[in-house]
C-alpha positions as CSV (number, residue, x, y, z in Angstrom):
1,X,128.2,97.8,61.8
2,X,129.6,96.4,64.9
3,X,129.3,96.4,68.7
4,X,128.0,99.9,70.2
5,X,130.2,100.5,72.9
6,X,128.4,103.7,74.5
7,X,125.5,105.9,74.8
8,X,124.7,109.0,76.2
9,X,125.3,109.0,80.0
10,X,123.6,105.6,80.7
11,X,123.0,101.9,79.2
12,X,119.0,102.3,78.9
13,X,117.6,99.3,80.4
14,X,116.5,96.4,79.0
15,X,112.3,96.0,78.9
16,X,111.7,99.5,79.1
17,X,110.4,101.6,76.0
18,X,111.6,100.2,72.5
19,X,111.3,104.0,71.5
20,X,114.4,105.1,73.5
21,X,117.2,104.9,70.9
22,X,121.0,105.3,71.3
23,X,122.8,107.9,71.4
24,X,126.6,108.4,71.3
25,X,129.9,106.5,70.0
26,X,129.2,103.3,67.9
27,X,132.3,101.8,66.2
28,X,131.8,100.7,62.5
29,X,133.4,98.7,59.6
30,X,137.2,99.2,60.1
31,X,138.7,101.1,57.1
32,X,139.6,98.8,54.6
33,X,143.7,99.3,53.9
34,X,146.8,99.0,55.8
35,X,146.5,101.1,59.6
36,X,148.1,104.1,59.2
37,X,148.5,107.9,61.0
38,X,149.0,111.6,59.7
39,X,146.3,110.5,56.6
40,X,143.8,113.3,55.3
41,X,140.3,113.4,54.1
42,X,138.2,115.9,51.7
43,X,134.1,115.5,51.4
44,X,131.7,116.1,48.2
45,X,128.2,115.8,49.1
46,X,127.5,112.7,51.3
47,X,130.8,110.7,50.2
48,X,134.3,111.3,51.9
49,X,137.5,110.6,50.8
50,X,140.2,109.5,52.8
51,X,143.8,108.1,52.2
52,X,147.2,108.8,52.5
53,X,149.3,108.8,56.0
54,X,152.3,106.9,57.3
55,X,151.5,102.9,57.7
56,X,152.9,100.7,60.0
57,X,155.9,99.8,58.6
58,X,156.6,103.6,58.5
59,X,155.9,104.2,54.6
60,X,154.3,106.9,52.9
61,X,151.2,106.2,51.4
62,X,149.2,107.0,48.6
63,X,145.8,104.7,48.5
64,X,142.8,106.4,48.4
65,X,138.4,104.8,49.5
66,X,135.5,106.3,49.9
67,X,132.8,106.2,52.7
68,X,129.4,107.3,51.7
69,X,127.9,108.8,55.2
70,X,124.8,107.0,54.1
71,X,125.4,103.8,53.7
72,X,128.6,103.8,55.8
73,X,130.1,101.9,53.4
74,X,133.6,101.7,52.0
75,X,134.7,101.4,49.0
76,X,137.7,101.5,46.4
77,X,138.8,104.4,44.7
78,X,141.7,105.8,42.5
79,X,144.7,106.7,44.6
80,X,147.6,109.4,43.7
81,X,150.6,107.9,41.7
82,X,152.4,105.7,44.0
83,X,155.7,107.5,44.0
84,X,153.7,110.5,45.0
85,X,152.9,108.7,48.4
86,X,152.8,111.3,51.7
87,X,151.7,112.0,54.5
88,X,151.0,115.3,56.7
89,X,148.7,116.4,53.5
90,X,145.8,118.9,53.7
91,X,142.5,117.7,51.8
92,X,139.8,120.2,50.9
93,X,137.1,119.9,48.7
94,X,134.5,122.3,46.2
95,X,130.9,121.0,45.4
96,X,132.5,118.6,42.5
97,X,135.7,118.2,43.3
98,X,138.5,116.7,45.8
99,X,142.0,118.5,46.4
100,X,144.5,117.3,48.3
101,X,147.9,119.6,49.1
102,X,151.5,119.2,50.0
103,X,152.9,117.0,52.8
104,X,156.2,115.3,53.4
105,X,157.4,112.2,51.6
106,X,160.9,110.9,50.3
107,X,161.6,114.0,47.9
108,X,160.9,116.1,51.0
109,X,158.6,118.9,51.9
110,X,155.9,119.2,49.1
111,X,154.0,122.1,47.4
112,X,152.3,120.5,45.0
113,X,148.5,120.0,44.5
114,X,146.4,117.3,43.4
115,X,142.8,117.7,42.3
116,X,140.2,114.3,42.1
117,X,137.3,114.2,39.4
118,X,134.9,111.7,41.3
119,X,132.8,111.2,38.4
120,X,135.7,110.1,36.4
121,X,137.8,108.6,39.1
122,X,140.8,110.6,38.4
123,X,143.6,112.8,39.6
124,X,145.4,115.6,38.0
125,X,147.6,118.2,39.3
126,X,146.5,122.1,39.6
127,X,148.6,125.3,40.5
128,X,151.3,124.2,42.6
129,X,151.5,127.0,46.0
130,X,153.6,129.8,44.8
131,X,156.0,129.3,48.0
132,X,158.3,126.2,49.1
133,X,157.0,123.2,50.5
134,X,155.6,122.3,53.7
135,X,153.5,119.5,56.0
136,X,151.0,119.6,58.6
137,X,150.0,122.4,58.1
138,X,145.8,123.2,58.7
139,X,142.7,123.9,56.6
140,X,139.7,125.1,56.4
141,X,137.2,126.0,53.4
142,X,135.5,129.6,53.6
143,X,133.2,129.6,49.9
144,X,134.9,128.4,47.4
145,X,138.3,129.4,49.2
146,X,140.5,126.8,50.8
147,X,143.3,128.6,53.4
148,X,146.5,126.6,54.3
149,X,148.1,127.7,57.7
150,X,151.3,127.1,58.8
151,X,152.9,123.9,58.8
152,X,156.7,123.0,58.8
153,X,159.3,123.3,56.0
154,X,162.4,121.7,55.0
155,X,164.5,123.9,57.6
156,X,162.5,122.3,60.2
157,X,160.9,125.5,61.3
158,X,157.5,126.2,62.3
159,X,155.4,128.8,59.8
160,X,152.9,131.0,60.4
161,X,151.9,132.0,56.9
162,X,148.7,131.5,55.0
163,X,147.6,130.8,51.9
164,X,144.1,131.1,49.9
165,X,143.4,129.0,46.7
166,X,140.4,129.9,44.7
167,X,138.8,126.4,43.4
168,X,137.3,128.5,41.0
169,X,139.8,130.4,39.6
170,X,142.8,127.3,40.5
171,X,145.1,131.0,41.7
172,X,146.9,131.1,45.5
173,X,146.9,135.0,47.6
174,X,149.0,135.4,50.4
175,X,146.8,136.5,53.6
176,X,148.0,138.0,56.4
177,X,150.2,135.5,59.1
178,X,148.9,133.4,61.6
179,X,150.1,134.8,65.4
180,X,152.0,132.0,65.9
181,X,154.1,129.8,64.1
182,X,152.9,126.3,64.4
183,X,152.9,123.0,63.0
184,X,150.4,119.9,63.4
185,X,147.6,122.6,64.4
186,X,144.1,121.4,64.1
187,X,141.6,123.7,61.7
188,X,138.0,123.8,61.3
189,X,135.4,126.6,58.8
190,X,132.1,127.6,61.2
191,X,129.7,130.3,59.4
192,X,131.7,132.2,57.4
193,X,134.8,132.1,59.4
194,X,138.0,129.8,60.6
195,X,139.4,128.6,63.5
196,X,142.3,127.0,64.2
197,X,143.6,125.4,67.7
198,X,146.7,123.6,68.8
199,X,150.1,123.3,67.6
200,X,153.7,123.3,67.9
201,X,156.1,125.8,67.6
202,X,159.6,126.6,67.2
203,X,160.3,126.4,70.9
204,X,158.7,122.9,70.8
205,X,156.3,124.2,73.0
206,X,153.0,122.9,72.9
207,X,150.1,125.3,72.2
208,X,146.3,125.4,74.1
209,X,145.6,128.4,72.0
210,X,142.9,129.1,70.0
211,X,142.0,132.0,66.9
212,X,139.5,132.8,64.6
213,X,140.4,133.9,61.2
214,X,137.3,136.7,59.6
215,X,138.1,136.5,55.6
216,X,136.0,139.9,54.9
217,X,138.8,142.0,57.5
218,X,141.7,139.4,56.8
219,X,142.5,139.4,60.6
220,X,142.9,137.1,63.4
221,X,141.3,137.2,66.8
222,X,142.3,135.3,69.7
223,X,139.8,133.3,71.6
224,X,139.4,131.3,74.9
225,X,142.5,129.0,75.3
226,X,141.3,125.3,74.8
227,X,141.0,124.5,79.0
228,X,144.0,121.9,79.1
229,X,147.4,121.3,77.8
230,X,148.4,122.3,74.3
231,X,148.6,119.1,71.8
232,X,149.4,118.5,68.1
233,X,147.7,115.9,65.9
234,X,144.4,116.3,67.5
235,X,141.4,116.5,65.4
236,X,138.7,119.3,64.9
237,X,135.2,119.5,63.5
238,X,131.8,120.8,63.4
239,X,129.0,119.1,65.1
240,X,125.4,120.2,66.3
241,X,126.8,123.8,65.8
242,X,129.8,123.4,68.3
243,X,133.1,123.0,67.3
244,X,134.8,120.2,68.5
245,X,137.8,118.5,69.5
246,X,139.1,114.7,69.5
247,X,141.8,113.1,70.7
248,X,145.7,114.3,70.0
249,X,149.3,114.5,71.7
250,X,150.6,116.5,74.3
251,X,153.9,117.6,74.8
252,X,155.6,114.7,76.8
253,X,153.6,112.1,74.6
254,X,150.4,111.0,76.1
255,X,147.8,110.7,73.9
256,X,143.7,111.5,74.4
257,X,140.6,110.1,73.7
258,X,138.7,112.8,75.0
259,X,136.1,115.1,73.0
260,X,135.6,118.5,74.1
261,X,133.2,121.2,72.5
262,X,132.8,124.7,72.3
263,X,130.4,127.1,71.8
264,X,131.2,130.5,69.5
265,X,128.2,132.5,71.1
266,X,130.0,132.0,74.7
267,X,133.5,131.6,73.9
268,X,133.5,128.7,76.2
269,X,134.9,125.0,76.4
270,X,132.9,122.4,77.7
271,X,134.1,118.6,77.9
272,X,131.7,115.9,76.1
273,X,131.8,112.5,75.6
274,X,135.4,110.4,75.4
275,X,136.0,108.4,72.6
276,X,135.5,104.6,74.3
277,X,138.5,103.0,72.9
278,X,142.0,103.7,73.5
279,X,144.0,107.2,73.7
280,X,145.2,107.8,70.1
281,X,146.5,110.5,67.7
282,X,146.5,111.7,64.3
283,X,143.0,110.1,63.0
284,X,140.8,111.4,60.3
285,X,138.1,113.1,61.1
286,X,134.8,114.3,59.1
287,X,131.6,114.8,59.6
288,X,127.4,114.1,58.3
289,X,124.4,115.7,58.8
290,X,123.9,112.4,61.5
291,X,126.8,112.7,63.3
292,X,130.6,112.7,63.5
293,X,133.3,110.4,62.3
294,X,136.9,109.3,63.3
295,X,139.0,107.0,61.5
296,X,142.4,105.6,61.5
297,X,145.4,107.1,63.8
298,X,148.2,105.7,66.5
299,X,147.5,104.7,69.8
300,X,149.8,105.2,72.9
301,X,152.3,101.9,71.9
302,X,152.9,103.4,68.4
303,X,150.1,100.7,66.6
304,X,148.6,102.0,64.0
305,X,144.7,101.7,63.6
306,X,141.9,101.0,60.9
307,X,138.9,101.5,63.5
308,X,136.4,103.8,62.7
309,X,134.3,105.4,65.2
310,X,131.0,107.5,64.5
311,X,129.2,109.8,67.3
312,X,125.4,109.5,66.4
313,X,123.2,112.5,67.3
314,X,119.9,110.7,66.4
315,X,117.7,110.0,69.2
316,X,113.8,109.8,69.4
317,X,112.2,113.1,69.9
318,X,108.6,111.7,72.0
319,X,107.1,112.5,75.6
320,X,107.0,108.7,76.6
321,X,110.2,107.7,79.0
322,X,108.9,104.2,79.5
323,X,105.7,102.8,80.5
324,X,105.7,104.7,83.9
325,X,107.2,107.5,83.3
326,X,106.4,110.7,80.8
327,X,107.5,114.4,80.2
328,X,105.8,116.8,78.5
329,X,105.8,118.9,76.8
330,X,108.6,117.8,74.5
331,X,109.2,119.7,72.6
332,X,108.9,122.6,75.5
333,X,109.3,126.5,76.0
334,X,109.6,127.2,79.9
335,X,108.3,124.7,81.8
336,X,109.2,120.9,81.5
337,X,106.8,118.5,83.7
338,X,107.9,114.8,84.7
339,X,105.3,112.3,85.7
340,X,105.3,108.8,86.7
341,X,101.3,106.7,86.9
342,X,103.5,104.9,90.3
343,X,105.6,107.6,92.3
344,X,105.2,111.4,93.3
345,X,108.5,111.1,94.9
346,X,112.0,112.7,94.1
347,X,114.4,112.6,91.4
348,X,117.5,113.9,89.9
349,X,117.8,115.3,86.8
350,X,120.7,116.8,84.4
351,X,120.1,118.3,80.8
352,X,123.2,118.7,78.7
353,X,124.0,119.7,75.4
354,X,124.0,116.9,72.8
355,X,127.5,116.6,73.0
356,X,127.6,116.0,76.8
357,X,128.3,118.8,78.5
358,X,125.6,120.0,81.6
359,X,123.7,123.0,81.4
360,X,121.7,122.6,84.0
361,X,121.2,120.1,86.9
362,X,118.9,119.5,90.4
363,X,116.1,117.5,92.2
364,X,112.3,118.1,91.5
365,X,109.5,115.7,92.2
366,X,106.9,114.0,90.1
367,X,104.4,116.3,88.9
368,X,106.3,119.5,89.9
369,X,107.3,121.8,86.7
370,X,111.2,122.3,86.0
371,X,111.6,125.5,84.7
372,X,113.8,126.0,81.5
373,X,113.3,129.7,80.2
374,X,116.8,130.4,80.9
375,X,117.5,127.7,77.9
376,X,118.1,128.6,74.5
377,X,116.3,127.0,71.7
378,X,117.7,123.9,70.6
379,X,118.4,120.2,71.2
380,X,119.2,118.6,74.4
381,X,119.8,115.3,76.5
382,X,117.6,115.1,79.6
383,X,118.7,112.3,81.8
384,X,116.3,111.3,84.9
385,X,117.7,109.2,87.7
386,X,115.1,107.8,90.1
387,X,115.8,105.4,93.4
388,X,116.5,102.5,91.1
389,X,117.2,103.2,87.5
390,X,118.5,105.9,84.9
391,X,116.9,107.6,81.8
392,X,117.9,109.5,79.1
393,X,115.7,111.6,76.5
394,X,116.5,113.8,73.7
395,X,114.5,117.6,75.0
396,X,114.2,119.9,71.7
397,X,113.2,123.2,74.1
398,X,112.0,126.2,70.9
């Protein structure tokens, strides 16, 4: 592991309480190949997957390692056959078994499908897509159904159809279109339904638009429009039940680092907290049950990277703030009370979501009760700035 670059809201200071932990973006090992864009990644159980993508000297490849979200460890693993390099690729996974789709390499726009056997280390190819090649198109996984949407094919035009393989049967069904024809949109599965955000279309134009796919109805909804410019190559995932977007390209090429979340019960964007390295595009990105990942990609000069990046939810759930000063309850229902043994005075305070964004903010004083009925249950960030220093807690309010 290497140097943590940022926590939540504030450096905690050094000589106060050894049980306030960090919280927030800590870069790790650097994946171990060549730096490369456009890869893809597929996750069985606590191990994912990730190769493929364009490398610096502007190759296909077709390399393959594992990171186990435990350890946070790479390793080695069987790649596809070298002449089957790509990039642009989808990857997807069931309980026992890696897939990884189409994509664009020297023989042009592919249709193919790969499928990985982890406990043999192999690959083997399945039912190809009954349709012609494409790449970058999205994915998500609904049970043990992957959907391809969109993408570009050899025409250079834009799609908006979809696609649903069965891992269990290894059969393809045509669903009903997208609403737009886009390629390099970013895709993400949230209970029991997909989303996808982003992309380009035919126009060239540059998409802030946002839809959720229901497989029971086989329809598409359109939701809030993602609250800034439309972008390609970004990357979207789950995290603390948000979805949430990293990063990407806009349409006169300026790259991000930011993260953004939102929240399916509001239909509403809120920003979180930036990546704190430079703006980039077309990373990997996955996720654990202890936070999120993002690997590889292309910064604003056109270098491709090997960093990888991991935003940590875990921080200490206990009343004590330092030696001075307490809350409690924690966890809490209504009321939230802040006490310091040396001051009655006034502070500041802000509670945000996990990710970041405020949900509520003001001044109290020691010993008088903040009231947080209007909260729903779940886990927060409290941070507490008095006269000279700044705190920050994880608040679990039931």
């Amino acid at each position: 592991m290497k140097t943590l670059y940022c926590t939540a809201f504030v450096t905690i200071m050094i000589g106060f309480s050894s049980s306030i932990l960090a919280q927030g973006w800590t870069q790790l090992d650097d994946f171990p190949s060549t730096a490369r864009d456009d890869g893809t990644s597929f996750t069985i159980n606590s191990i994912t997957y990730c190769g493929t993508g364009l490398n610096s000297s502007w190759n296909p490849t077709s390399d393959f390692y594992a990171f186990d979200t435990n350890s946070e460890n790479w390793s080695p693993i069987a790649g596809i056959p070298v002449n089957e390099a790509r990039q642009y690729s989808n990857g997807f996974a069931s309980p026992s078994h890696g897939y990884l789709f189409g994509g664009l390499n020297g023989n042009g726009y592919l249709n193919d499908l790969w499928t990985y056997d982890p406990l043999v280390d192999t690959w083997s190819l399945v039912s190809p897509l009954p349709s012609v090649g494409r790449s970058g198109a999205s994915c998500f996984v609904i049970g043990d159904t992957a959907y391809i949407i969109g993408g570009q094919i050899a025409t250079n035009q834009s799609i908006s159809e979809v696609w649903a393989y069965s891992m269990t049967s290894d059969t393809w069904t045509q669903k009903n279109p997208l609403p737009d024809l886009l390629w390099r949109a970013s895709a993400t599965s949230f209970q029991d339904k997909g989303y996808v955000l982003f992309g380009r279309d035919n126009n060239g134009i540059y998409k802030n638009s946002f839809y959720e796919y229901s497989p029971l109805s086989d329809t598409w909804a359109s939701l809030s429009n993602f609250p800034g410019v439309g972008r390609t190559y970004a990357a979207l995932s789950i995290l603390n039940n948000r979805i949430v977007s990293i990063a990407g390209r806009d349409s006169i090429g300026n790259s991000y680092n930011d993260m953004w979340e939102y929240s399916t019960t509001s239909d509403t964007w809120s920003i979180a907290l930036n990546l704190p390295a430079a703006q980039r595009r077309g990373g990997i990105c996955f996720n654990s049950s202890t936070g999120l990942y993002y690997t590889t990609g292309i910064d604003l000069n056109d270098v491709r990277l090997t960093e990888t990046w991991k935003f940590d939810l875990f921080l200490e759930v206990d009343e004590l703030i330092n030696e001075e000063i307490s809350m409690h309850p924690n966890p809490a229902k209504s009321l939230l009370n802040i006490q310091s043994s040396m001051s009655t005075g006034k502070f500041h305070y802000q509670i945000s979501s996990i990710l970041g964004s405020s949900v509520k903010s003001g001044e109290s004083y020691f010993e008088q009760a903040i009231n947080i009925d209007q909260l729903k249950s779940g886990n927060y960030l409290i941070m507490i700035t008095t006269e000279s220093n700044t705190y920050t807690k994880k608040l679990v309010i039931y």
